[in-house]
C-alpha atoms as an extended CHARMM CRD file, in Angstrom:
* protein
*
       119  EXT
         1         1  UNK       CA             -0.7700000000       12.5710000000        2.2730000000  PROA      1               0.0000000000
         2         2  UNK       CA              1.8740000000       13.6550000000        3.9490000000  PROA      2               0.0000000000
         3         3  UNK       CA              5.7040000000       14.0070000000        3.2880000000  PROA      3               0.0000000000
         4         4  UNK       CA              7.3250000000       11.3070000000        4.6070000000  PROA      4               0.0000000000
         5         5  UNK       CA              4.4000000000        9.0360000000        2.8900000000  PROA      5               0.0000000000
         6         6  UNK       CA              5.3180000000       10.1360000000       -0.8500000000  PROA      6               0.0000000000
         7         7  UNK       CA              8.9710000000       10.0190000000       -0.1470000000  PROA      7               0.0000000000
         8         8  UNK       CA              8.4880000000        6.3660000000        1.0010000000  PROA      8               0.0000000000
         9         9  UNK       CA              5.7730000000        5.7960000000       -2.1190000000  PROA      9               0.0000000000
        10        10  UNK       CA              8.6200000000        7.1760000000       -3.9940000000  PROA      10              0.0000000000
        11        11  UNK       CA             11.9530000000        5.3120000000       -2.5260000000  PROA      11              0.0000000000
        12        12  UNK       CA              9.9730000000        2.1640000000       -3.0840000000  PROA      12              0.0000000000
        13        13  UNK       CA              8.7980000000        2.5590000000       -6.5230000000  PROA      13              0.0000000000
        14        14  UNK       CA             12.5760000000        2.9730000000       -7.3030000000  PROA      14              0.0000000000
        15        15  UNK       CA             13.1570000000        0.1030000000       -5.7180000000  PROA      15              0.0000000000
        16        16  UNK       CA             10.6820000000       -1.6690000000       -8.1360000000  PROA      16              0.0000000000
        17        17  UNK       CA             11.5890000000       -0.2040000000      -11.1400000000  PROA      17              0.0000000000
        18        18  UNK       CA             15.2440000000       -1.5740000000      -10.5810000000  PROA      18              0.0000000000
        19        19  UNK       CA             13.6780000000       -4.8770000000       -9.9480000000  PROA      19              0.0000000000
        20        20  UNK       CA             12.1620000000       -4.6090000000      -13.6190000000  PROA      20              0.0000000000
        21        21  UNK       CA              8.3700000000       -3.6630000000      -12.2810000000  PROA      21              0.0000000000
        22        22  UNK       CA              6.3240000000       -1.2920000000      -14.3250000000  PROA      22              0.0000000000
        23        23  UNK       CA              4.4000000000        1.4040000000      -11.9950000000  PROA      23              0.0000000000
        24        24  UNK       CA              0.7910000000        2.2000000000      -13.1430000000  PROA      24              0.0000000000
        25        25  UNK       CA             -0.3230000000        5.5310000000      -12.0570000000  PROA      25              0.0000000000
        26        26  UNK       CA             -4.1610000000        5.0790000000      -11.5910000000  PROA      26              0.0000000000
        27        27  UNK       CA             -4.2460000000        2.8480000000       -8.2710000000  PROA      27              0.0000000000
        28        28  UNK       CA             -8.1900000000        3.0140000000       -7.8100000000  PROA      28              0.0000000000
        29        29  UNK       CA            -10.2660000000        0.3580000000       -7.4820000000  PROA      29              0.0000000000
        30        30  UNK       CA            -14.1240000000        0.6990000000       -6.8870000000  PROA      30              0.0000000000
        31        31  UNK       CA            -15.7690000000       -2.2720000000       -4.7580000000  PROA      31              0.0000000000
        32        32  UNK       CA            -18.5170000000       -4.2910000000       -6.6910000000  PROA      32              0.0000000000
        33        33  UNK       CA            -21.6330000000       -4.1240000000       -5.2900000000  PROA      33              0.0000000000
        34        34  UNK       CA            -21.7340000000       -7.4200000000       -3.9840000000  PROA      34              0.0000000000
        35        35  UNK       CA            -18.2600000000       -6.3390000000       -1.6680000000  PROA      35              0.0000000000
        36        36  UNK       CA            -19.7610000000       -3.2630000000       -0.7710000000  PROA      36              0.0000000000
        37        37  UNK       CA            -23.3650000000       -4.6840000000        0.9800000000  PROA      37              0.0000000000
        38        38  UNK       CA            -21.1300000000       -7.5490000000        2.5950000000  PROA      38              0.0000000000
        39        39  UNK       CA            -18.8070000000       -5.1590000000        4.2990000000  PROA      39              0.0000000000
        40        40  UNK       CA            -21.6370000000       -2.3590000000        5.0120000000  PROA      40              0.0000000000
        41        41  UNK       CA            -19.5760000000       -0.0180000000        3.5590000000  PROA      41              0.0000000000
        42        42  UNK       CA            -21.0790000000        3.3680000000        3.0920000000  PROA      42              0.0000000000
        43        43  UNK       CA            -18.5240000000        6.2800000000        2.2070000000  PROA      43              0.0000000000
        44        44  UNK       CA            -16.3210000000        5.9350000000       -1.1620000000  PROA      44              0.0000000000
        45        45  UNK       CA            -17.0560000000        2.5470000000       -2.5300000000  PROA      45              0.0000000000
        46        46  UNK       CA            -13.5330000000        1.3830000000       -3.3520000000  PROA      46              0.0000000000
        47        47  UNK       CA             -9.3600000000        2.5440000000       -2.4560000000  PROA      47              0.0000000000
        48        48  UNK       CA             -6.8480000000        3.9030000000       -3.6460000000  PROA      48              0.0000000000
        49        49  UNK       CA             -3.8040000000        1.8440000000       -3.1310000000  PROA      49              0.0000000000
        50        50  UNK       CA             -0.2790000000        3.4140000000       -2.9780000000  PROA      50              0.0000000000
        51        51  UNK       CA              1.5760000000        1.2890000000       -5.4920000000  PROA      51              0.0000000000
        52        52  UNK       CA              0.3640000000       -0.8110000000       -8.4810000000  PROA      52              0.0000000000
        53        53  UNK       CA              2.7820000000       -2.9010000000      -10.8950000000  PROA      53              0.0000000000
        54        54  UNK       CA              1.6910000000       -5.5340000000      -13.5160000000  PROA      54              0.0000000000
        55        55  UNK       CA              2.1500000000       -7.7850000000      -10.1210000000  PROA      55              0.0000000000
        56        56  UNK       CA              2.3000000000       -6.1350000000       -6.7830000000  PROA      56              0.0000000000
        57        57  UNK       CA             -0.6900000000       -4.0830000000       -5.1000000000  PROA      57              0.0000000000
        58        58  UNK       CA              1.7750000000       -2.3240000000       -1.9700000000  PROA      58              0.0000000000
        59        59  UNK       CA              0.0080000000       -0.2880000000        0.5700000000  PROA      59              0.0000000000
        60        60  UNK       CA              2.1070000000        1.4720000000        3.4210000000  PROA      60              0.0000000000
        61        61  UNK       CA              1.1690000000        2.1800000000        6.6700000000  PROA      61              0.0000000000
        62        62  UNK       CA              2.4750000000        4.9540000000        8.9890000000  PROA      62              0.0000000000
        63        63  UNK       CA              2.6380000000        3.0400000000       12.6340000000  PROA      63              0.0000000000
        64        64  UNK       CA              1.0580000000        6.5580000000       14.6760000000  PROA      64              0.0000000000
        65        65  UNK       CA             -1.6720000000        7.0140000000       11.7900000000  PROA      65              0.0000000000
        66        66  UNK       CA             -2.5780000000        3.5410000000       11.1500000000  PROA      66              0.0000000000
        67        67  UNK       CA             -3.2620000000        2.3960000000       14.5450000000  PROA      67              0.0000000000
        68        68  UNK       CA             -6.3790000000        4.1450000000       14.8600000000  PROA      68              0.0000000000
        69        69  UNK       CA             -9.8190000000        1.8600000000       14.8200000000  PROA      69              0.0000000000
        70        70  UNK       CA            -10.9250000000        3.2910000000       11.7180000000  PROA      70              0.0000000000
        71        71  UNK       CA             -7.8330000000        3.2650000000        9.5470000000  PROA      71              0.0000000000
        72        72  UNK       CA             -7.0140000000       -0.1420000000       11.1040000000  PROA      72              0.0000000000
        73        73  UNK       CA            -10.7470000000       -1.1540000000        9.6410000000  PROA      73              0.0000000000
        74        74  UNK       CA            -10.6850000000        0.5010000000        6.3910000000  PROA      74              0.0000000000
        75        75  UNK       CA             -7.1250000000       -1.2550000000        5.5690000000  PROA      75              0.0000000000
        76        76  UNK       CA             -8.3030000000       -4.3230000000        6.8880000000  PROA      76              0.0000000000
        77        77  UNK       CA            -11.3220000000       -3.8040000000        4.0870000000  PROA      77              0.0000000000
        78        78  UNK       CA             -8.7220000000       -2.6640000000        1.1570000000  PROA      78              0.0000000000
        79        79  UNK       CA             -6.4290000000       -5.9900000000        2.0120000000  PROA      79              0.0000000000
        80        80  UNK       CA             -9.6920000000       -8.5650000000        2.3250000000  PROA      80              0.0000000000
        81        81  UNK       CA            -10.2210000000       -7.1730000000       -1.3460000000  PROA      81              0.0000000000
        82        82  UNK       CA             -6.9360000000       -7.2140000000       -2.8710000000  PROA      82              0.0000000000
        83        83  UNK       CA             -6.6070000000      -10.7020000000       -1.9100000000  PROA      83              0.0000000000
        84        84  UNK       CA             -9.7920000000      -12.3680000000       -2.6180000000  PROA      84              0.0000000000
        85        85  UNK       CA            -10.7540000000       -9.8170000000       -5.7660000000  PROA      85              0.0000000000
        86        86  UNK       CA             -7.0560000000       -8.8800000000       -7.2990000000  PROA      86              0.0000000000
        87        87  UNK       CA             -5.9330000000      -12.1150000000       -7.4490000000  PROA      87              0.0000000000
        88        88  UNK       CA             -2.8010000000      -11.6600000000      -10.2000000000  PROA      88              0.0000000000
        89        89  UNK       CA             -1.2010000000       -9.3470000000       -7.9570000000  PROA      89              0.0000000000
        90        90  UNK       CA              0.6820000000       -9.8610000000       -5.0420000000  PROA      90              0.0000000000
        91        91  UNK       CA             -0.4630000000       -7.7760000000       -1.7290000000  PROA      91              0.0000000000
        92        92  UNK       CA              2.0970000000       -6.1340000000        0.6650000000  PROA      92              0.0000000000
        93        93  UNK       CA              1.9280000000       -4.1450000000        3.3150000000  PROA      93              0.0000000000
        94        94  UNK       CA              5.0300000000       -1.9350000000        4.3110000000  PROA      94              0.0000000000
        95        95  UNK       CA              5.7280000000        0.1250000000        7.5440000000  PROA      95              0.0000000000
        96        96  UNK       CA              6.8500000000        4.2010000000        6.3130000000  PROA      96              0.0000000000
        97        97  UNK       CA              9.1020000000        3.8910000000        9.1490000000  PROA      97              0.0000000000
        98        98  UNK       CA             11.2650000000        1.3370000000        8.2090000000  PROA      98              0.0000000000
        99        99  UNK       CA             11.6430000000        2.9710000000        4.5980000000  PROA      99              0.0000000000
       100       100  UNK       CA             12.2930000000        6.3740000000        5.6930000000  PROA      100             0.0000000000
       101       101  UNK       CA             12.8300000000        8.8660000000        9.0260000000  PROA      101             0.0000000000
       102       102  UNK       CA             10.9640000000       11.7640000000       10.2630000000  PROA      102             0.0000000000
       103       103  UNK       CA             12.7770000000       13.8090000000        7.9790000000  PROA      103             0.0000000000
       104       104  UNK       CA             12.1130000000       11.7980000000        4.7460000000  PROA      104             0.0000000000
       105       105  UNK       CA             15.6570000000       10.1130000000        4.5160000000  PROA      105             0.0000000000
       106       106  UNK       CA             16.3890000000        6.7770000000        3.9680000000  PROA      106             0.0000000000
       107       107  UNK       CA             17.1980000000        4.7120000000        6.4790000000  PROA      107             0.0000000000
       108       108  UNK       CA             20.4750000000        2.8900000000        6.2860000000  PROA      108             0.0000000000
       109       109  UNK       CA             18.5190000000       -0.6010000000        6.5370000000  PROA      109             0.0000000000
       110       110  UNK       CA             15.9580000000        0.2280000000        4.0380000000  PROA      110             0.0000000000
       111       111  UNK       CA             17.1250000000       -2.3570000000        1.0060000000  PROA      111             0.0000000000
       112       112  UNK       CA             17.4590000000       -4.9930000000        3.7210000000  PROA      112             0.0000000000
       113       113  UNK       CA             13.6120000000       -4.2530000000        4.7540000000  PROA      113             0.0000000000
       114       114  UNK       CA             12.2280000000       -4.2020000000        0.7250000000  PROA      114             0.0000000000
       115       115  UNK       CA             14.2570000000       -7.1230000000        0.0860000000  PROA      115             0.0000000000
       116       116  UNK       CA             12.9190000000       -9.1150000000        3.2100000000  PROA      116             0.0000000000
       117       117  UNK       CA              9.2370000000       -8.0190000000        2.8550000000  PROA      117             0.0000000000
       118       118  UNK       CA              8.5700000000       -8.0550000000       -0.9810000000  PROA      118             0.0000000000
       119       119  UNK       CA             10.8660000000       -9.9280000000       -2.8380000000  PROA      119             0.0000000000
């Protein structure tokens, strides 16, 4: 993981906390068997997500990294299973970008961008 990604993992798990979420630290889920034969999924049977609370599962993408054919497929995987197998929570996806710069700073429009695409 690089950087930029934790700094992001980390602005926005601020950002939760002050919105009265509680973070949980183990963010692994392994696929059932059943999800596993009906994807044809072959390497590690499951994902780690970036950010659990008692009601959000967040993921966030990098635009360059994420736009390859096999990241695109493997989140595409993660998301189908959040949503149909992690029903309590909440799924989002977030763009590092638009959370923080090359650098790892915040952008100036950062609150404005978690407040329009969580809650």
């Amino acid at each position: 993981m690089n950087v930029t990604h934790e700094v992001a993992r980390e602005v926005v798990e601020l950002w939760l906390v002050a919105k009265g979420r509680t973070i949980h630290k183990n963010t692994i889920f392994h696929y059932p068997d059943a999800f596993i034969e009906s994807h044809k999924l072959k390497k590690f049977p499951g994902h780690s997500y970036d950010i659990l609370t008692n009601k959000e599962i967040i993921e966030i993408d990098d635009y360059q990294k994420h736009s390859k054919k096999n990241q695109i497929i493997n989140d595409g995987i993660a998301e189908d299973y959040a949503r149909k197998h992690l029903s309590p929570y909440n799924f989002y996806r977030l763009k590092k970008e638009e959370i923080v710069n090359e650098r790892g700073h915040i952008q100036r429009s950062c609150a404005v961008y978690l407040q329009d695409n969580l809650f």
